[in-house]
N, C-alpha and C positions, 0 to 999 in steps of 0.2 A: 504494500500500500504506500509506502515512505517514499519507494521509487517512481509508483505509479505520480503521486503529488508533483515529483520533480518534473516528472516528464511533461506533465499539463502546465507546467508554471514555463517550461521552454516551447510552448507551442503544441504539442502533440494535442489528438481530437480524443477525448472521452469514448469510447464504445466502437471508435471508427479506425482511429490506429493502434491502439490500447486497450489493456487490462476491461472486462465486464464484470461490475461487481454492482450492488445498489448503489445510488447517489449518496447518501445519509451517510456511506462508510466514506466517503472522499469528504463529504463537508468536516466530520468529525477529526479525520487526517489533518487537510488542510491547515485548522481549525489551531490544533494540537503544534503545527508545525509553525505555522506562527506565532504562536506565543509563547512555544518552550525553546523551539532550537532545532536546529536540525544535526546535532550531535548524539549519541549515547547517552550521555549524563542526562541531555533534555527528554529522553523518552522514559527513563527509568524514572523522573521526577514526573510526566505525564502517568506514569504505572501509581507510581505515589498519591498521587494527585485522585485519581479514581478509585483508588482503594480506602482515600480517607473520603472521601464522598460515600462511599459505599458503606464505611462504618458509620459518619453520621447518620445515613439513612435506617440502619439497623438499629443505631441507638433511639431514630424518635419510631422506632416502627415497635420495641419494648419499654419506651419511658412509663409506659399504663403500669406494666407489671414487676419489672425490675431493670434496673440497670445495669446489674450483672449478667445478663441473659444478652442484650445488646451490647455488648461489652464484648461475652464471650463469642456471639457470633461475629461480628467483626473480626475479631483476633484468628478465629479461626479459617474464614472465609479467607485473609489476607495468607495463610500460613500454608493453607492449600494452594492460593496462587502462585508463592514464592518459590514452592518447590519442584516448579516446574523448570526453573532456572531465568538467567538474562534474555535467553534464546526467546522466550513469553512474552516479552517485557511489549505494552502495547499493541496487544492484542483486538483485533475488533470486537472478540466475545466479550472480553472484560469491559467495553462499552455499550454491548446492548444489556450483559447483567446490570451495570451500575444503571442504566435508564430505566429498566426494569425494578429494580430495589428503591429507585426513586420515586419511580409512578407508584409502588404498594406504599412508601412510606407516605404520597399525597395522601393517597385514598384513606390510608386509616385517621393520619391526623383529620381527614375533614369528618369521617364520622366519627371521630371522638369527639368533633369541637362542637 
């Protein structure tokens, strides 16, 4: 995806000389690539980045019942990602989980409020 980004920002056509994949996984790329970097360090800080997104979500998706509970999924959620190694590291799943854990943590906050 990292390459596929390069290539459209030099000209190449989306679907016509290049890579087919959804649109949403290039904005998110994109997205990611300019505002972290386009080195190493900036993706693992992007990996970072959505895995504390992904805890605060788990934390207000448990604030009803314990903190510990969203605490502990978090930690564990991240500890399963980690152990897949650097090779992982910004992955597009880890972006549709985290939009997913986001959208349940709207939905419960609004029927809680």
């Amino acid at each position: 995806m990292h390459y596929v980004v390069f290539l459209m920002s030099k000209g190449k056509v989306l679907y016509d000389d290049i890579d087919i994949n959804m649109p949403g996984t290039y904005c998110f790329e994109t997205f990611a690539m300019h505002l972290f970097g386009w080195s190493d360090l900036a993706w693992r800080i992007y990996d970072l980045v959505l895995l504390l997104l992904m805890g605060g979500a788990a934390m207000l998706i448990h604030r009803q019942r314990s903190l510990f509970a969203g605490l502990f999924a978090a930690t564990m959620f991240a500890l399963i990602h980690m152990q897949d190694g650097f090779a992982q590291t910004g992955q597009r799943d880890l972006v549709i989980a985290a939009l997913l854990l986001c959208a349940y943590a709207a939905l419960f906050a609004h029927n809680a409020g």
